[in-house]
C-alpha positions in Angstrom: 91.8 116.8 98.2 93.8 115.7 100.7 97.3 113.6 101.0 98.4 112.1 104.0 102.3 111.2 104.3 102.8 108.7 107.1 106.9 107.2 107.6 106.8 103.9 109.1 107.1 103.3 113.1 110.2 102.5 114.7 112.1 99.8 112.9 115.0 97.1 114.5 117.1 99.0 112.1 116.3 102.4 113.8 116.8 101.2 117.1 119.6 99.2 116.4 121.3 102.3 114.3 122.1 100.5 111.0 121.8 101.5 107.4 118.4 99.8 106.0 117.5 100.8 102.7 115.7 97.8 100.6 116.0 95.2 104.1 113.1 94.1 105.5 113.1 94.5 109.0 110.2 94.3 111.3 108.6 97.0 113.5 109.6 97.3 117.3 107.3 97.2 120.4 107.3 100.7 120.0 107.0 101.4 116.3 103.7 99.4 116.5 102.6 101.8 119.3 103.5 104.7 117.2 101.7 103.2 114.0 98.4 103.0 116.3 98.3 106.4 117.4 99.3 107.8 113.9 95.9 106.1 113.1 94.1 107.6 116.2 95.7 111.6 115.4 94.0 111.0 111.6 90.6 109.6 112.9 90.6 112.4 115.3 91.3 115.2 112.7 88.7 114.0 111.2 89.9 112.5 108.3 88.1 109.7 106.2 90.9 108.0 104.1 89.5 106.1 100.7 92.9 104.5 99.6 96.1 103.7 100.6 100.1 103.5 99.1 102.2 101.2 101.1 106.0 100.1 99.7 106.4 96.6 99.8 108.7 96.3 102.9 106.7 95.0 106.0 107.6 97.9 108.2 105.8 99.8 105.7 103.3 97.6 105.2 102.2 96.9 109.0 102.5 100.5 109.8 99.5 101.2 107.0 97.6 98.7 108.1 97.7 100.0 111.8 97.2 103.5 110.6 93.7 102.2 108.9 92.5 100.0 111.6 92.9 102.9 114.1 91.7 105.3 111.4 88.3 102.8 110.8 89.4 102.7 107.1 90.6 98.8 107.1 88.3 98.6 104.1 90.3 100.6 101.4 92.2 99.9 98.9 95.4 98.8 99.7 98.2 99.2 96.8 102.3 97.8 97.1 104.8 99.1 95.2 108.4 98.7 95.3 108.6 102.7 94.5 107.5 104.1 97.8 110.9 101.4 99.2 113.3 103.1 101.1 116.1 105.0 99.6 119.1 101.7 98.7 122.3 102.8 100.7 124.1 99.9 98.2 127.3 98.1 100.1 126.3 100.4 103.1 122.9 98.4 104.2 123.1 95.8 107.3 126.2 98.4 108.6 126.1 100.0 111.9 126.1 104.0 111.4 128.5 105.1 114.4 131.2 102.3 112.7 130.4 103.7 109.3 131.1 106.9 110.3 134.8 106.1 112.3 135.8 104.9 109.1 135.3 107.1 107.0 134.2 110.0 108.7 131.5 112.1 110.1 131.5 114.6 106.7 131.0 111.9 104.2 128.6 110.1 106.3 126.0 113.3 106.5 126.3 113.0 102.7 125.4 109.6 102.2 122.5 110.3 104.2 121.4 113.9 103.3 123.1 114.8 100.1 120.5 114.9 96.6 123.4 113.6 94.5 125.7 111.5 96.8 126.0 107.7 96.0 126.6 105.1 98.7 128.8 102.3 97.6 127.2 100.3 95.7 127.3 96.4 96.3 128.0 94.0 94.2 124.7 92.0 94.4 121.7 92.0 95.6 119.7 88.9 97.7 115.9 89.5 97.1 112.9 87.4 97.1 110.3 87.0 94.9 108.3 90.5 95.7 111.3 92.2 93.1 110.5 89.4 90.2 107.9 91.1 88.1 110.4 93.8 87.8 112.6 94.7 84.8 115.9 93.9 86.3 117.6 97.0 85.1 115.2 99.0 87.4 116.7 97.4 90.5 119.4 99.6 92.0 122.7 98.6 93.6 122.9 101.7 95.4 120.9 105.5 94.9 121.0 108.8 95.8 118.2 110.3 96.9 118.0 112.1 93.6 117.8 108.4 92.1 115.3 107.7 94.5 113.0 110.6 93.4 113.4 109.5 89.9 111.3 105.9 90.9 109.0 107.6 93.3 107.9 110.6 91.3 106.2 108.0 88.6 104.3 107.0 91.5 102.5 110.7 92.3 102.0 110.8 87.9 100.2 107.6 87.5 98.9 107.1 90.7 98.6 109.7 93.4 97.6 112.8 91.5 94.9 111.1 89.7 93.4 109.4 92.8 93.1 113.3 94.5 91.9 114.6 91.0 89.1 112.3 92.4 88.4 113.6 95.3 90.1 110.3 97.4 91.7 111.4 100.4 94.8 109.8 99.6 97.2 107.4 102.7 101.0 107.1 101.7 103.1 104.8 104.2 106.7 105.1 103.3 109.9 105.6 104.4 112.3 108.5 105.0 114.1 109.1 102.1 111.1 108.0 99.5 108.7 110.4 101.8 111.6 113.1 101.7 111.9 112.3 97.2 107.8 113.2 97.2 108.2 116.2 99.7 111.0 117.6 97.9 108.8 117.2 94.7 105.8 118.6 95.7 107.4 121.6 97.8 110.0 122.4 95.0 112.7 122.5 97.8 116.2 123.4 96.1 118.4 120.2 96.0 120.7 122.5 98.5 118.2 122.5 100.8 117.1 118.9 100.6 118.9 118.0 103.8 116.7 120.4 105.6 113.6 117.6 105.1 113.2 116.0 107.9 110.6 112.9 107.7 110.2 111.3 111.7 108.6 108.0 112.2 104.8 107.6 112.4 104.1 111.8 112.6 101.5 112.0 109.6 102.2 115.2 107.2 98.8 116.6 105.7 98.6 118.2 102.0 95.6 120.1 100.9 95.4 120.9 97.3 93.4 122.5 95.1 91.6 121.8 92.0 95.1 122.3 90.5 97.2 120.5 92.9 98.8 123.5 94.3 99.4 122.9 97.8 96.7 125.1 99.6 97.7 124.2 103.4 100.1 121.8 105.3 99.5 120.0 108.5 101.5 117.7 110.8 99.3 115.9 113.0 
């Protein structure tokens, strides 16, 4: 039973070094790259995927699609869900990191990032589309640690993930890094202390073996 943790390519965001979170910005001429030969590094360790996780952000959503292209699995189940969405840095998002940081310092700007508990500022409102309108409004955050972050993507490995490796599926999750970082922290019981130790880089897919017990029998990065 195997799980395959994939964060999205190069985004405008990351190039452009601004906070993200629940944006949707597009992949760059690069991050597509990237996407492709994360899809090429599965197919060639020979890995057969039957389904695949995708948030509902389009960097996230094209890099999956890449991945299974390249990885001759175009076929499979695709699921969205707004779980696997980037960790929301709140009145922080659309802000440039180096300016963030002059202002209010280098310190408090490693916690937002890397912190389990830290909250960003959270904004006032929120300017989504129609992708968030099924949703129970009180599940849509204004800002979220990364512990509040685990708390929405955990679910997501109960109801959906562990059953789908119970089985047998060799499993595709394209997120981002702080929802990637929420499951890893999970499924590695890493100490909340040592949470900013995780380190999630674009389009390098992270390979779980498990047992009939999902215990982790073997990690890989491809």
């Amino acid at each position: 039973m195997k799980l395959i943790l994939v964060r999205h390519g190069e985004s405008e965001a990351n190039f452009q070094n601004y906070w993200t979170g629940w944006l949707d910005v597009d992949l760059t001429e690069k991050g597509i790259e990237q996407a492709k030969e994360a899809g090429k590094r599965i197919k060639n360790a020979g890995l057969l995927i039957d389904v695949a996780f995708e948030s509902v952000l389009k960097r996230s959503i094209k890099t999956a699609k890449m991945i299974l292209q390249e990885a001759d699995a175009s076929f499979v189940p695709e699921y969205k869900t707004w779980r696997l969405n980037e960790r929301h840095y709140g009145a922080l998002v659309g802000k440039n990191k180096d300016i963030i940081a002059q202002h209010f310092g280098a310190e408090q700007v490693k916690k937002w990032r890397r912190g389990f508990d830290e909250v960003p500022p959270l904004t006032k409102d929120n300017h989504f589309d129609r992708r968030y309108n099924q949703l129970d409004p009180r599940l849509i955050p204004t800002g979220e640690s990364l512990h509040m972050t685990s708390q929405r993507v955990v679910p997501l490995w109960q109801d959906q993930l562990a059953p789908n490796l119970m089985d047998g599926k060799t499993v595709l999750v394209c997120g981002h890094g702080n929802s990637l970082r929420a499951l890893v922290q999970f499924l590695e019981a890493v100490p909340t202390d040592q949470v900013d130790q995780i380190d999630i880089p674009n389009a390098t897919p992270i390979v779980y073996t498990f047992n009939s017990r999902l215990e982790i029998i073997q990690k890989e990065i491809l």
